[in-house]
Gaussian input, Z-matrix of N, CA and C with variables (Angstrom, degrees):
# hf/3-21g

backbone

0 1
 N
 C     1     B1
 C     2     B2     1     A1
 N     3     B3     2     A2     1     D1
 C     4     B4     3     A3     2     D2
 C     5     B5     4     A4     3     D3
 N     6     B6     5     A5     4     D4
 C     7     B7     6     A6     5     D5
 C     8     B8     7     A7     6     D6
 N     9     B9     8     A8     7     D7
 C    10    B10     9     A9     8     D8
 C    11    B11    10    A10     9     D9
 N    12    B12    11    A11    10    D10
 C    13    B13    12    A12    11    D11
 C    14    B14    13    A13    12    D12
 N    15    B15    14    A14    13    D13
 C    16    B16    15    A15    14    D14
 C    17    B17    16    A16    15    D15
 N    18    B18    17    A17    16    D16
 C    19    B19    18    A18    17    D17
 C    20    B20    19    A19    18    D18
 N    21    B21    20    A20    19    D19
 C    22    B22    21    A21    20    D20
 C    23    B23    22    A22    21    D21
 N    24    B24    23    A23    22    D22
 C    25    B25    24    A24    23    D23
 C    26    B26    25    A25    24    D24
 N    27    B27    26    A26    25    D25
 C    28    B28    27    A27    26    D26
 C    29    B29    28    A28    27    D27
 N    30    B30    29    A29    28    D28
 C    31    B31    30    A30    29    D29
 C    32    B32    31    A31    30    D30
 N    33    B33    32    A32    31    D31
 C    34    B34    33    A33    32    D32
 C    35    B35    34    A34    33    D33
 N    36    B36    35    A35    34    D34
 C    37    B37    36    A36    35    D35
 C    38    B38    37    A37    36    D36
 N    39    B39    38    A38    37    D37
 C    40    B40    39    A39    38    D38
 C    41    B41    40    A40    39    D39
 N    42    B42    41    A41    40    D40
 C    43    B43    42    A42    41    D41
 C    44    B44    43    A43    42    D42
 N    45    B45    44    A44    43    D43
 C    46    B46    45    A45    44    D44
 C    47    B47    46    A46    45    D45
 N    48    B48    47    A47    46    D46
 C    49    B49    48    A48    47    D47
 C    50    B50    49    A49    48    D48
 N    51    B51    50    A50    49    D49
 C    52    B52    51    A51    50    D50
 C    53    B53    52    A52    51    D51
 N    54    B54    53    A53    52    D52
 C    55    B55    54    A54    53    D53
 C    56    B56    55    A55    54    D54
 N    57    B57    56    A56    55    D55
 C    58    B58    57    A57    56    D56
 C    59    B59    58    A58    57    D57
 N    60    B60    59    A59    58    D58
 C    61    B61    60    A60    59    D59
 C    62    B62    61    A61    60    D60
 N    63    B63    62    A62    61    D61
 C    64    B64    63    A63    62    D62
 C    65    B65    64    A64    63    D63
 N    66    B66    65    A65    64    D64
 C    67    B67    66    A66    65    D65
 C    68    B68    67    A67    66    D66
 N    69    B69    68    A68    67    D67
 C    70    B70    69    A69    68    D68
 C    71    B71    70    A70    69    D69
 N    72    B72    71    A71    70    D70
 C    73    B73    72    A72    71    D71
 C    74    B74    73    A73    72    D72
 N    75    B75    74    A74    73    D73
 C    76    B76    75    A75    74    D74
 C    77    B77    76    A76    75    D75
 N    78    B78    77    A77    76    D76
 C    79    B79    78    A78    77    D77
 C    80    B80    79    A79    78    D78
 N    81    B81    80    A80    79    D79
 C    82    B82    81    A81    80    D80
 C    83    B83    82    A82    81    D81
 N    84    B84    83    A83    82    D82
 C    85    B85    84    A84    83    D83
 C    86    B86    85    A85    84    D84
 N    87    B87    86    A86    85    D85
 C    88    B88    87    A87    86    D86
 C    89    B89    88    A88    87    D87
 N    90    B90    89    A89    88    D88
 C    91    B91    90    A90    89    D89
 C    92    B92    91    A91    90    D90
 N    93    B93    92    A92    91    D91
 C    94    B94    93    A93    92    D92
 C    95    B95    94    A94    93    D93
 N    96    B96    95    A95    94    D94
 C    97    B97    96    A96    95    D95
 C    98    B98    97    A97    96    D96
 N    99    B99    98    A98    97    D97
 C   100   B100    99    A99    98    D98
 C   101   B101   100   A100    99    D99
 N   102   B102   101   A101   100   D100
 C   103   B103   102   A102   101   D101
 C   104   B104   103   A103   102   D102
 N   105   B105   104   A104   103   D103
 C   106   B106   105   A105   104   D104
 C   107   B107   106   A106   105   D105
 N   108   B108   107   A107   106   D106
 C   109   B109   108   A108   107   D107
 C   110   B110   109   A109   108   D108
 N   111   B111   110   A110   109   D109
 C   112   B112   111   A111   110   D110
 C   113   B113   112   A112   111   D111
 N   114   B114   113   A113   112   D112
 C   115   B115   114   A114   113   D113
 C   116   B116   115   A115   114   D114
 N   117   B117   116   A116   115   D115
 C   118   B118   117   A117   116   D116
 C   119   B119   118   A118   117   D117
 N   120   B120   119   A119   118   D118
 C   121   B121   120   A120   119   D119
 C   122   B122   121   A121   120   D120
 N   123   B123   122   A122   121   D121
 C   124   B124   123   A123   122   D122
 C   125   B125   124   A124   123   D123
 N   126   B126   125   A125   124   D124
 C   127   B127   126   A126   125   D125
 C   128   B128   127   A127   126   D126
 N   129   B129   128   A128   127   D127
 C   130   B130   129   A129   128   D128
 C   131   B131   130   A130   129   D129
 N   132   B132   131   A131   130   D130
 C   133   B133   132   A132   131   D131
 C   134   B134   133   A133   132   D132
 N   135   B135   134   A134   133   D133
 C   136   B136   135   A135   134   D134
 C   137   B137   136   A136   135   D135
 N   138   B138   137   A137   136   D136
 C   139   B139   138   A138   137   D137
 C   140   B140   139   A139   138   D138
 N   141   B141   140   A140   139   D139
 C   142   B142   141   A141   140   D140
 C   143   B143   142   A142   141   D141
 N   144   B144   143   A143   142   D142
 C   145   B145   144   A144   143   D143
 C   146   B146   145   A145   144   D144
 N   147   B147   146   A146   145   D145
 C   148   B148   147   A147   146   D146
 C   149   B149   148   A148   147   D147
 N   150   B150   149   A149   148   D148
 C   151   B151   150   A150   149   D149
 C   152   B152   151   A151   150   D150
 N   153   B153   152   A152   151   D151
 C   154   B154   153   A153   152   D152
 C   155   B155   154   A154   153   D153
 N   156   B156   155   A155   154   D154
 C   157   B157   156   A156   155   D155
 C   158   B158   157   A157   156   D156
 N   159   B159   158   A158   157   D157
 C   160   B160   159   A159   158   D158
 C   161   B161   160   A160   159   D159
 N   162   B162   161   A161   160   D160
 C   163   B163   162   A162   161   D161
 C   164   B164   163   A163   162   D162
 N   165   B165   164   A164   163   D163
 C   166   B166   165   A165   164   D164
 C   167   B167   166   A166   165   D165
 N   168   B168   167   A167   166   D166
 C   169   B169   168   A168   167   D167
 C   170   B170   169   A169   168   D168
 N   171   B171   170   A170   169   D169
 C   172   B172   171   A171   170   D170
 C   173   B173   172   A172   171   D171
 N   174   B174   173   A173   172   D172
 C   175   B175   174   A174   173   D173
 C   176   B176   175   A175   174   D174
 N   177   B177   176   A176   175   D175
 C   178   B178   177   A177   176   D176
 C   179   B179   178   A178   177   D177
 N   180   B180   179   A179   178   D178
 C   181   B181   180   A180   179   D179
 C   182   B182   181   A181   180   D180
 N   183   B183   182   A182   181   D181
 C   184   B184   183   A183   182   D182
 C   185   B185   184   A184   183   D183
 N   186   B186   185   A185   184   D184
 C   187   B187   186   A186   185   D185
 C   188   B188   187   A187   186   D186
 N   189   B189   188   A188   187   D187
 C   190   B190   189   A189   188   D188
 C   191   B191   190   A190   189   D189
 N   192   B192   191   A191   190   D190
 C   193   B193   192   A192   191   D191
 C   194   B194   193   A193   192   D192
 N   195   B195   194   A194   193   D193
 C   196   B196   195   A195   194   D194
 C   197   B197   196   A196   195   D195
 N   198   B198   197   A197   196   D196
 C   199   B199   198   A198   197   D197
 C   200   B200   199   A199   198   D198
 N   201   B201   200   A200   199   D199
 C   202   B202   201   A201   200   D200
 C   203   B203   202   A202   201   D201
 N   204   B204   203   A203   202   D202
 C   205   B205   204   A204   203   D203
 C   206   B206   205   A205   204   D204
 N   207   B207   206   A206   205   D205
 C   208   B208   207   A207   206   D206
 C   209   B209   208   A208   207   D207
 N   210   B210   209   A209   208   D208
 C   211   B211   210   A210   209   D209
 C   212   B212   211   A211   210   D210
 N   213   B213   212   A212   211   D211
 C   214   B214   213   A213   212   D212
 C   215   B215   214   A214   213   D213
 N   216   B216   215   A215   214   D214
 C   217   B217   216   A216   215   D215
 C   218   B218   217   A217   216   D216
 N   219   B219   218   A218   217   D217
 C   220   B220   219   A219   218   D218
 C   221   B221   220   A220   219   D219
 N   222   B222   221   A221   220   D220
 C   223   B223   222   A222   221   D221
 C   224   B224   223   A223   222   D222
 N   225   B225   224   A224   223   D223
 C   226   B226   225   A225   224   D224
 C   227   B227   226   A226   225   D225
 N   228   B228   227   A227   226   D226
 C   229   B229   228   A228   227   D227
 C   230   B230   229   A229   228   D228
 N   231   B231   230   A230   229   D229
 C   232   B232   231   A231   230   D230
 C   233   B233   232   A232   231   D231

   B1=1.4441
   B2=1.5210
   B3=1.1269
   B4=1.4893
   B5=1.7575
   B6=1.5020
   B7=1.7835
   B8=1.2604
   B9=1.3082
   B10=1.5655
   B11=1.6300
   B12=1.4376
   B13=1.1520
   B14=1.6211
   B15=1.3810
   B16=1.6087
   B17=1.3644
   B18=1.0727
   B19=1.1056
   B20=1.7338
   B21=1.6918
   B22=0.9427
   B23=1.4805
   B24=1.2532
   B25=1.5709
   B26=1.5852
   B27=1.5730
   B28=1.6704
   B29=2.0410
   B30=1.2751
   B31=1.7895
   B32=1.3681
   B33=0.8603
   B34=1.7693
   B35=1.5507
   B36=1.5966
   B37=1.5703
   B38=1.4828
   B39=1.2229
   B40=1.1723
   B41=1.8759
   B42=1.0732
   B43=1.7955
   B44=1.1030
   B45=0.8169
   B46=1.6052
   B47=1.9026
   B48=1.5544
   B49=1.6234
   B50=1.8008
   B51=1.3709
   B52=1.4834
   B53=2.0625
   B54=0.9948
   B55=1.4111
   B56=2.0605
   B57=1.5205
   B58=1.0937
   B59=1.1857
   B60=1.6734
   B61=1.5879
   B62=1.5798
   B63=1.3091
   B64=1.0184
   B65=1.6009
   B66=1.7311
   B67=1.7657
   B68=1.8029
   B69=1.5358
   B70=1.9163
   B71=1.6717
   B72=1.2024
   B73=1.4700
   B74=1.3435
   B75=1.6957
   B76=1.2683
   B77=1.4590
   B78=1.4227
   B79=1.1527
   B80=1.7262
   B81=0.9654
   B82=1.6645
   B83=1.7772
   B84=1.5129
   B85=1.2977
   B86=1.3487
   B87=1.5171
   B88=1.7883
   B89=1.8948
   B90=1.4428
   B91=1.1682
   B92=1.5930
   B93=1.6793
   B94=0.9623
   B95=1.6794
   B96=0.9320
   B97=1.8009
   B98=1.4385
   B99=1.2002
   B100=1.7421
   B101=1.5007
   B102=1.5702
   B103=0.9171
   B104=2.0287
   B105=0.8934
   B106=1.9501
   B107=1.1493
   B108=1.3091
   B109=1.6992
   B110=1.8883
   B111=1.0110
   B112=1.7097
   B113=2.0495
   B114=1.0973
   B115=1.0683
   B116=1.2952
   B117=1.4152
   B118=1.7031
   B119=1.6197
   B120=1.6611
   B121=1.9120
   B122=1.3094
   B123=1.1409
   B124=1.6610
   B125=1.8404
   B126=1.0769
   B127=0.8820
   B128=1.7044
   B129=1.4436
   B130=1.4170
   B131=1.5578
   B132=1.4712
   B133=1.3185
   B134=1.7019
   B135=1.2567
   B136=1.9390
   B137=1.5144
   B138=1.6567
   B139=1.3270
   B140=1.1633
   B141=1.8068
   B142=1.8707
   B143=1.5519
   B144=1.2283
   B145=1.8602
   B146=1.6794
   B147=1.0062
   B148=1.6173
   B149=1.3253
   B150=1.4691
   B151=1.5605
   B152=1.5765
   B153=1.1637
   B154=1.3178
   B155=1.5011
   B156=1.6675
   B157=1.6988
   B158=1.4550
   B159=1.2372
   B160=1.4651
   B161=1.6217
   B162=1.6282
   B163=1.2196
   B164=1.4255
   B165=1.1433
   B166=2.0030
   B167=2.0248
   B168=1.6080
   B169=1.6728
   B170=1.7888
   B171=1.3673
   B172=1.5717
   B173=2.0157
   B174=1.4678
   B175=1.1267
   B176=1.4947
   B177=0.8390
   B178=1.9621
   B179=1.4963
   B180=0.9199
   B181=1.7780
   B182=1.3200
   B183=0.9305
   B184=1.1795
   B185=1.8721
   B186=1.1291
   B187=1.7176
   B188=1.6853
   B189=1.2004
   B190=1.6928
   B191=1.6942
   B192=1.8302
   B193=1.1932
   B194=1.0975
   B195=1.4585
   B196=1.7112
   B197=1.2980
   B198=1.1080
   B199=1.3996
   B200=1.1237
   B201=1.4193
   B202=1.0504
   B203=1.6552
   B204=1.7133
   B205=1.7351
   B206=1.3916
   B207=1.3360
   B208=1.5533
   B209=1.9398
   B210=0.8323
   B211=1.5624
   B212=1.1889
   B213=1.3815
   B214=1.1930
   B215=1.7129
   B216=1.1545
   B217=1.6752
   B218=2.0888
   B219=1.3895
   B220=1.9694
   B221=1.5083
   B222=1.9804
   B223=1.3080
   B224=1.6636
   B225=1.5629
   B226=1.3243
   B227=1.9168
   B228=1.1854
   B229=1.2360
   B230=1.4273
   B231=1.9060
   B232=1.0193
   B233=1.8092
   A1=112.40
   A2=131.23
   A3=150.66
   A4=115.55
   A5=96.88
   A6=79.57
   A7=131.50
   A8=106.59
   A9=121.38
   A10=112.05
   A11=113.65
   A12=115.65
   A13=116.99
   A14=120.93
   A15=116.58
   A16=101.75
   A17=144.43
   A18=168.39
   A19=104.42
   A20=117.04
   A21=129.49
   A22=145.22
   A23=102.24
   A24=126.80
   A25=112.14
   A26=83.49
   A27=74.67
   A28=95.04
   A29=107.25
   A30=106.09
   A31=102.81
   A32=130.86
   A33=139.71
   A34=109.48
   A35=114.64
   A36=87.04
   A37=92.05
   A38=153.95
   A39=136.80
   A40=107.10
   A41=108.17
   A42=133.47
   A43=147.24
   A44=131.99
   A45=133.62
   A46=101.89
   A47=96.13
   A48=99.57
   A49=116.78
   A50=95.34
   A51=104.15
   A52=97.35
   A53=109.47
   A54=113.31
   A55=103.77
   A56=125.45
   A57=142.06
   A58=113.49
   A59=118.35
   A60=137.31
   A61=94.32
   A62=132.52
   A63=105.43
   A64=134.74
   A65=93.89
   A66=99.77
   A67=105.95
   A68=112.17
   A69=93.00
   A70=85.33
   A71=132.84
   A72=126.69
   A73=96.44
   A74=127.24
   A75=120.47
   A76=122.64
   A77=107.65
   A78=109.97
   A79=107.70
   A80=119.61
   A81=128.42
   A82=118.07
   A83=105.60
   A84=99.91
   A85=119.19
   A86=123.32
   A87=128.56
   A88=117.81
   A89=111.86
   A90=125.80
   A91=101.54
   A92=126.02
   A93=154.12
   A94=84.23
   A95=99.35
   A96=99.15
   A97=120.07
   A98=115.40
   A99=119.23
   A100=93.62
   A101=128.17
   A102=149.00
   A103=106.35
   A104=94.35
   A105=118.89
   A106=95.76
   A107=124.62
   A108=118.68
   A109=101.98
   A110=146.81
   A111=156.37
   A112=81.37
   A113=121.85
   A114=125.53
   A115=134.51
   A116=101.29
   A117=107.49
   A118=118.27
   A119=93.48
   A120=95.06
   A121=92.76
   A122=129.57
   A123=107.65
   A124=111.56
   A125=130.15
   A126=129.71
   A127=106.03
   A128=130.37
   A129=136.50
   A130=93.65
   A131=99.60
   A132=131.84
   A133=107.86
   A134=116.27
   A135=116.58
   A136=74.12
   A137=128.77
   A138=113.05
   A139=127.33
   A140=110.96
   A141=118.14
   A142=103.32
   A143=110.82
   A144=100.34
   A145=112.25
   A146=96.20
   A147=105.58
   A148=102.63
   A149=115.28
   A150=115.59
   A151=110.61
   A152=109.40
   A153=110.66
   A154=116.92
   A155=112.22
   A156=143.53
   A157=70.84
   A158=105.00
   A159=123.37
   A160=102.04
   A161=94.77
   A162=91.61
   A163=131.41
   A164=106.80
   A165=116.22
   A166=94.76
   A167=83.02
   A168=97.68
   A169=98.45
   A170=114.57
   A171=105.83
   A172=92.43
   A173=107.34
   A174=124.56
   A175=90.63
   A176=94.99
   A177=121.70
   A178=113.18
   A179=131.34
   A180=108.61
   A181=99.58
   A182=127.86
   A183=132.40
   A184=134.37
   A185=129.83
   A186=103.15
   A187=90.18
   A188=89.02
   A189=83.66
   A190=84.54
   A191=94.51
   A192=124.95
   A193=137.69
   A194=131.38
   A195=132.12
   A196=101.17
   A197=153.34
   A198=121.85
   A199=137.28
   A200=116.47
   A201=119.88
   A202=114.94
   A203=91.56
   A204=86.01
   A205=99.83
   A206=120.97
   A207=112.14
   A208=96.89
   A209=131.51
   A210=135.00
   A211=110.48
   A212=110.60
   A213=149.98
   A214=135.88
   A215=90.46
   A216=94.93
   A217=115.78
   A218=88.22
   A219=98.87
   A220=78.32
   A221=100.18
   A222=106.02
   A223=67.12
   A224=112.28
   A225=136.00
   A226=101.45
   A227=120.83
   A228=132.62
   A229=114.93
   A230=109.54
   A231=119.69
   A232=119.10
   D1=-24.11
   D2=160.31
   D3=-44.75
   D4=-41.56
   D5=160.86
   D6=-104.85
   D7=2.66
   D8=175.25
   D9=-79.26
   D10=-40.30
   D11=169.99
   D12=-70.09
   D13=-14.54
   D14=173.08
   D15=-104.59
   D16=8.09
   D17=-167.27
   D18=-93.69
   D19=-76.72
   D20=131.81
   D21=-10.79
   D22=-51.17
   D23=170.54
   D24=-59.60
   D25=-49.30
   D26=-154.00
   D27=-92.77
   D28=-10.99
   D29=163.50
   D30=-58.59
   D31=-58.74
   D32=-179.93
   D33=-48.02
   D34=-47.28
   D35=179.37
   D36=-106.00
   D37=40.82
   D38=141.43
   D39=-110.77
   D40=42.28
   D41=146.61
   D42=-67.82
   D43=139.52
   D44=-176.64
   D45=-59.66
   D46=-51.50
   D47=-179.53
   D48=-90.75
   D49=45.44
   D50=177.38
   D51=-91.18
   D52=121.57
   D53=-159.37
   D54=-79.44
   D55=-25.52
   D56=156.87
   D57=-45.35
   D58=-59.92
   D59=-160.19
   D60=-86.04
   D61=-28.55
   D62=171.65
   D63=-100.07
   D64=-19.55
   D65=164.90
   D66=-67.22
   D67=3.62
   D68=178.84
   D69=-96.93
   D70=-26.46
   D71=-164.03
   D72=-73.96
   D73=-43.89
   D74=179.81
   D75=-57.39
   D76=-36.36
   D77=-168.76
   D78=-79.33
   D79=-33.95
   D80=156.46
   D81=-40.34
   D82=-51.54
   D83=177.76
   D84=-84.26
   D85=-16.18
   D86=161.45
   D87=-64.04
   D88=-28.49
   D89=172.46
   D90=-59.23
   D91=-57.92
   D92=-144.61
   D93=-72.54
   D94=-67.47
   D95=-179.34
   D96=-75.41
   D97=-12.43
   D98=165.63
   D99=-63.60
   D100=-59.49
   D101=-142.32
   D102=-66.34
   D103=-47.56
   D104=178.04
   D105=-78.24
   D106=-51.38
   D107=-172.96
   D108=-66.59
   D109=-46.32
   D110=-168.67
   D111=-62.10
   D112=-62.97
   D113=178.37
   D114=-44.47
   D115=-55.44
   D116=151.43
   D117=-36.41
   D118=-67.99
   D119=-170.81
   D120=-53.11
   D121=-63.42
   D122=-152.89
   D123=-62.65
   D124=-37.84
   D125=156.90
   D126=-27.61
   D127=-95.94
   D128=143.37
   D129=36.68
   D130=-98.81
   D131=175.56
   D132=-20.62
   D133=-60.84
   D134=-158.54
   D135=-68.05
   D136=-61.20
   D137=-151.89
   D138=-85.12
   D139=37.67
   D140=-166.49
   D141=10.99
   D142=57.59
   D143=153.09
   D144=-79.60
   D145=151.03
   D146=-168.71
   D147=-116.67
   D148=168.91
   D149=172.77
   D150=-105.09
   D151=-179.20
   D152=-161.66
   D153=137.51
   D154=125.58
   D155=-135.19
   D156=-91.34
   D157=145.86
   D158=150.77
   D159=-123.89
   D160=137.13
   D161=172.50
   D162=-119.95
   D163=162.38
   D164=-138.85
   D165=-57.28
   D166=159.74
   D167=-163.63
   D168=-104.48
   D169=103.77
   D170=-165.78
   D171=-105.05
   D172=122.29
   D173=-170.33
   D174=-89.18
   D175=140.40
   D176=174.59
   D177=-85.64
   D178=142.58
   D179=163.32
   D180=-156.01
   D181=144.03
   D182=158.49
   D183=-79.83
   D184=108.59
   D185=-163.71
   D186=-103.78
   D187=148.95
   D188=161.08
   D189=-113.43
   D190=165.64
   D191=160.70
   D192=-84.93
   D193=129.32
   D194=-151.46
   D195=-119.60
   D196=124.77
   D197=107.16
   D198=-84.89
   D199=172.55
   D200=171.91
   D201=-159.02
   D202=150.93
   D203=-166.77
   D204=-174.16
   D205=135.20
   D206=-161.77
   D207=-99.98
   D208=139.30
   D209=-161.30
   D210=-108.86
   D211=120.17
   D212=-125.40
   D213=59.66
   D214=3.20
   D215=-175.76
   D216=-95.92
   D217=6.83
   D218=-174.33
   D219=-105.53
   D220=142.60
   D221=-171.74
   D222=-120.28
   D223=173.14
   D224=142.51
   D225=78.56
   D226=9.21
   D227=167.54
   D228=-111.70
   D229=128.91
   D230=-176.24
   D231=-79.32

């Protein structure tokens, strides 16, 4: 029973739900995006983009009103 239980052991931490193995994978893929993001700003940076609000684009429209209704064909309307 001694190798079944290390047997066991070591299935468990070589798991998907090994809680170690996966906070190092997390922490690999947060690097990964620290990493792209430093890249972005400097990018930013070569192309002096600046900040600055734009403000919202309010479209106008006009609707007209339609009906439509073929006459005699509406039941239950006076």
């Amino acid at each position: 029973m001694e190798g079944n239980s290390i047997t066991n052991e070591a299935r468990l931490f070589l798991s998907s739900s090994n809680q170690v193995a996966y906070g190092l994978k997390l922490a690999h893929q947060i690097e990964a995006i620290r990493s792209k993001l430093v890249d972005i700003a400097k990018q930013r940076e070569q192309f002096e983009f600046e900040d600055r609000a734009l403000e919202p684009v309010v479209a106008i429209r006009n609707w007209r009103q339609t009906d439509y209704s073929v006459p005699g064909a509406v039941v239950g309307r006076e």
